[in-house]
TIPADO-871653 format. One record per residue (C-alpha): residue number from 1; residue in one letter; x, y, z. Coordinates in nm, 4 decimals. Example, Ala and Ser with C-alpha at 12.3 -4.5 7.8 and 13.67 -1.06 7.14 Angstrom:
2
<site i="1" aa="a" px="1.2300" py="-0.4500" pz="0.7800"/>
<site i="2" aa="s" px="1.3670" py="-0.1060" pz="0.7140"/>
***
This chain:
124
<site i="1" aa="x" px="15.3608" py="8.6094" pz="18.4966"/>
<site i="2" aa="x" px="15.3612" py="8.2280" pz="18.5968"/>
<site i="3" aa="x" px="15.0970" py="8.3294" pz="18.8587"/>
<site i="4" aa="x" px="14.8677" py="8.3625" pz="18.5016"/>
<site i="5" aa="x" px="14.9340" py="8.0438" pz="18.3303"/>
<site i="6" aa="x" px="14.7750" py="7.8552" pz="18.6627"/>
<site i="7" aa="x" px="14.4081" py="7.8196" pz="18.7243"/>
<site i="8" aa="x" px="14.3556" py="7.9429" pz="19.0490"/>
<site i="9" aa="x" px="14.2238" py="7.7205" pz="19.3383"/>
<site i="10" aa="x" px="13.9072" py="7.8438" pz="19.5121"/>
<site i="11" aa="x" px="13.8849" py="7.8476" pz="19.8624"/>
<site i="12" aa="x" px="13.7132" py="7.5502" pz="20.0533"/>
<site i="13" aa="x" px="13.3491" py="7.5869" pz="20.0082"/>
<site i="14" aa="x" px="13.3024" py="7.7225" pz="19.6857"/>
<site i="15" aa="x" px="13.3230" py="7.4080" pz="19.5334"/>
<site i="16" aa="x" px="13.0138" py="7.2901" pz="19.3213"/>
<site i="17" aa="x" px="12.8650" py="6.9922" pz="19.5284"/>
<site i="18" aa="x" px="12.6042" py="6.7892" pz="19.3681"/>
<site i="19" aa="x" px="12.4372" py="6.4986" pz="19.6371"/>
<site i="20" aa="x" px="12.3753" py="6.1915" pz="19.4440"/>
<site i="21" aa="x" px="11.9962" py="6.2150" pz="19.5236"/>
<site i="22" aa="x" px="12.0335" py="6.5297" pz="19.2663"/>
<site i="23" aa="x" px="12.2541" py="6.3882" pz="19.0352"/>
<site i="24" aa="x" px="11.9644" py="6.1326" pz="19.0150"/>
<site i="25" aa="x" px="11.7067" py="6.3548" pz="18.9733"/>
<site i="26" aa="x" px="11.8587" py="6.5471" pz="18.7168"/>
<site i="27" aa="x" px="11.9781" py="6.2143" pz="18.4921"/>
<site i="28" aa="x" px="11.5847" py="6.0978" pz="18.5487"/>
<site i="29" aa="x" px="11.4258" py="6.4287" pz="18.4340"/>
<site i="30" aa="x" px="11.6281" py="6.4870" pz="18.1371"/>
<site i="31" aa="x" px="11.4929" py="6.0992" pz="18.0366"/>
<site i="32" aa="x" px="11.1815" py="6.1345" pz="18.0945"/>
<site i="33" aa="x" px="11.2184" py="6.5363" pz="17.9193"/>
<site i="34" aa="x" px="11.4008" py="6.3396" pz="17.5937"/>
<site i="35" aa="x" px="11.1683" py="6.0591" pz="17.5898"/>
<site i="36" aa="x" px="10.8509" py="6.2563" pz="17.5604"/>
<site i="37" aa="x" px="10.9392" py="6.3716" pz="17.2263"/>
<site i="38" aa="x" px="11.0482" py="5.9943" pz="17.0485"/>
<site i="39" aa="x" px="10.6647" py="5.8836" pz="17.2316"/>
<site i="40" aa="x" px="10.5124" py="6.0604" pz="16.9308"/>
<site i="41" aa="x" px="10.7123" py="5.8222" pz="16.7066"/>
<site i="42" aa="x" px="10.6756" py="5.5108" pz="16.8759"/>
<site i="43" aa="x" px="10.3074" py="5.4841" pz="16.9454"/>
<site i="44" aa="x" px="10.1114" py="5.2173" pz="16.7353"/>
<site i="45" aa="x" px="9.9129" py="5.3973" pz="16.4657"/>
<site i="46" aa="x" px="9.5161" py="5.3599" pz="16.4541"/>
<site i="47" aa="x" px="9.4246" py="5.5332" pz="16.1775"/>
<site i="48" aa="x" px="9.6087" py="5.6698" pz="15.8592"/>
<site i="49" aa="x" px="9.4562" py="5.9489" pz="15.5958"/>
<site i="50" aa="x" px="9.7152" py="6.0260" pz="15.3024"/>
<site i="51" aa="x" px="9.6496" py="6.3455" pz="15.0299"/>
<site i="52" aa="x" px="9.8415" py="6.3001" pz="14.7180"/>
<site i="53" aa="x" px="9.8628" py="6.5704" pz="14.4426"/>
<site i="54" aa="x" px="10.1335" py="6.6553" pz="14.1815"/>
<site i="55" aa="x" px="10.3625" py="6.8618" pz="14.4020"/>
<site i="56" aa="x" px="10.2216" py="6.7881" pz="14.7738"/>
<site i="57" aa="x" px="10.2085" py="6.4980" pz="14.9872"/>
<site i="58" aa="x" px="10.0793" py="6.4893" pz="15.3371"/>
<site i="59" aa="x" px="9.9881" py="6.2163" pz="15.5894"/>
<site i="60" aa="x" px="9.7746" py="6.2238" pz="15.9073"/>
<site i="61" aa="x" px="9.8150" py="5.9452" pz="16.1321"/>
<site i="62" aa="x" px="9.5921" py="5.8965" pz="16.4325"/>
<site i="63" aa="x" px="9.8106" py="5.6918" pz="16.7108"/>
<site i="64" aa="x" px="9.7524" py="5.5144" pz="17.0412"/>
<site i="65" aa="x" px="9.7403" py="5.7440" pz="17.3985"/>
<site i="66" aa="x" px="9.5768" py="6.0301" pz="17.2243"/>
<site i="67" aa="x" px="9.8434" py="6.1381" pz="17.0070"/>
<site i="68" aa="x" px="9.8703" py="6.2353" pz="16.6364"/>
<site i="69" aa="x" px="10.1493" py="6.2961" pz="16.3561"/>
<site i="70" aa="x" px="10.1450" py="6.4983" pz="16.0599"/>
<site i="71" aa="x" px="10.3596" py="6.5151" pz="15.7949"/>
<site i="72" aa="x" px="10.3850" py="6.8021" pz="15.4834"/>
<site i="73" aa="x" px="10.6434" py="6.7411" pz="15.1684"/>
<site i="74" aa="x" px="10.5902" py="7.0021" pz="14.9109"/>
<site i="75" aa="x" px="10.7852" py="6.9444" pz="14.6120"/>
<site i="76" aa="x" px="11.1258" py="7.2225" pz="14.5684"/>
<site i="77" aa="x" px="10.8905" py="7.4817" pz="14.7243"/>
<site i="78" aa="x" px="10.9486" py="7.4706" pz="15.1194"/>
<site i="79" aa="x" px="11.1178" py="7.2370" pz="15.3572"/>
<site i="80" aa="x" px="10.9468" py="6.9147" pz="15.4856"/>
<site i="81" aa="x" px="10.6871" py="7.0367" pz="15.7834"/>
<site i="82" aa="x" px="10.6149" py="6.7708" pz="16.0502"/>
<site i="83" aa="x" px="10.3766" py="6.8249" pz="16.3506"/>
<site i="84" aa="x" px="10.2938" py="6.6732" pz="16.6797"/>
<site i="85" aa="x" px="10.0321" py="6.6811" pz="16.9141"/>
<site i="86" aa="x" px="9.7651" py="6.5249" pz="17.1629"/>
<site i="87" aa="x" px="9.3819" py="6.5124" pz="17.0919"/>
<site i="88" aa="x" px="9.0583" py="6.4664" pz="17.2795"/>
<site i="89" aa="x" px="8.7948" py="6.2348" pz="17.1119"/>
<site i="90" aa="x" px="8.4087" py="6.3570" pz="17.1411"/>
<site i="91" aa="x" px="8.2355" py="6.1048" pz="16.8796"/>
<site i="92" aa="x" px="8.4078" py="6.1754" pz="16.4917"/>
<site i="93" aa="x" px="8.5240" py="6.5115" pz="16.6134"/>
<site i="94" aa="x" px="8.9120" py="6.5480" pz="16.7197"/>
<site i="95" aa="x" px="9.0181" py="6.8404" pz="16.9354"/>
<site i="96" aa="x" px="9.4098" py="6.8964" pz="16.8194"/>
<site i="97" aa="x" px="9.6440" py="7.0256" pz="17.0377"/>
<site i="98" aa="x" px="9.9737" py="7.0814" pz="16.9208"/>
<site i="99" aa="x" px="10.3179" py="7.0963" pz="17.0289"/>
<site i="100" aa="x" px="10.4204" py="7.3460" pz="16.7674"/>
<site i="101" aa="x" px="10.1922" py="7.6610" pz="16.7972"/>
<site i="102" aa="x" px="10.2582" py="7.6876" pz="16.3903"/>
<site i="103" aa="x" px="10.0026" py="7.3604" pz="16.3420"/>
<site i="104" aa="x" px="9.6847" py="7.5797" pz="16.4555"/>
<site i="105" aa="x" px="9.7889" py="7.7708" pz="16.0957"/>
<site i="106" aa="x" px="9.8200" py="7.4562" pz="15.9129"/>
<site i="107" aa="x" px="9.5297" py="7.2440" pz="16.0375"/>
<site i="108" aa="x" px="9.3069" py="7.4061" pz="16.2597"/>
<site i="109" aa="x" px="9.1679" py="7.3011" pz="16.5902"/>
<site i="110" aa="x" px="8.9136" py="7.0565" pz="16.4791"/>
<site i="111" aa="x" px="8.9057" py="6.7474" pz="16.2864"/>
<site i="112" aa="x" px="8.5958" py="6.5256" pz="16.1716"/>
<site i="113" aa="x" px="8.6569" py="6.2003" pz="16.1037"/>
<site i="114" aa="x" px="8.4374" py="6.0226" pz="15.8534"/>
<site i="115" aa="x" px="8.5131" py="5.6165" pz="15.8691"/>
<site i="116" aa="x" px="8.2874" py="5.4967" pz="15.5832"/>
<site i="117" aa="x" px="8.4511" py="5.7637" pz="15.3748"/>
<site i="118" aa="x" px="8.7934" py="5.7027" pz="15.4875"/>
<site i="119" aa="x" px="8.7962" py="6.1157" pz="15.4974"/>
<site i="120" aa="x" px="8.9489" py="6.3397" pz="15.7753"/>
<site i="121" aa="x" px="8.8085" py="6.7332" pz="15.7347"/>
<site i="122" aa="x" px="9.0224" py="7.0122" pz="15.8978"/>
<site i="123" aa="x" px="8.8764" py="7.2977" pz="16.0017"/>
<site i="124" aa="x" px="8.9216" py="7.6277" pz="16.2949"/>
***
């Protein structure tokens, strides 16, 4: 019965060992892992494109290294949809690739930019 109460010891060799070459590795890859997702936030923004209406409000935001942002509030309807992604630049056309596989539904693939317009188009 007191046998029970008492965590037993295991035998020499079964204990988990962890070099500190691996301990290293491990701290460094869960920073870099964490840090790729707050590099979406912190990157200086280029270009912004806003779309206001009674009960939605979104915001498109084109930011340094090839990333973008976009943010959805509707209005007591659905939560708050943000989305995250790279792009590739080919002239005023923006291939999207996002993070979240639900942003092909929202936006597309493709964006064309038009600067004298101020105007982004969506479109599959």
């Amino acid at each position: 019965m007191i046998s029970e109460m008492f965590i037993p010891i295991p035998p020499e060799g079964n204990y988990l060992y962890i070099s500190m070459r691996y301990f290293l590795f491990i701290l460094l890859f869960g920073w870099q892992v964490s840090g790729c997702k707050t590099s979406y936030r912190k990157a200086p923004v280029q270009m912004q494109f806003y779309s206001v209406e009674d009960y939605n409000d979104a915001r498109f935001e084109i930011k340094e290294k090839n990333r973008f942002f976009y943010y959805r509030s509707l209005f007591d309807s659905i939560p708050n949809s943000r989305y995250w992604g790279k792009y590739s630049r080919n002239g005023d056309t923006l291939v999207l690739q996002f993070i979240q596989p639900d942003g092909y539904k929202v936006l597309g693939t493709k964006a064309i930019i038009d600067s004298l317009a101020n105007r982004i188009t969506f479109f599959k």
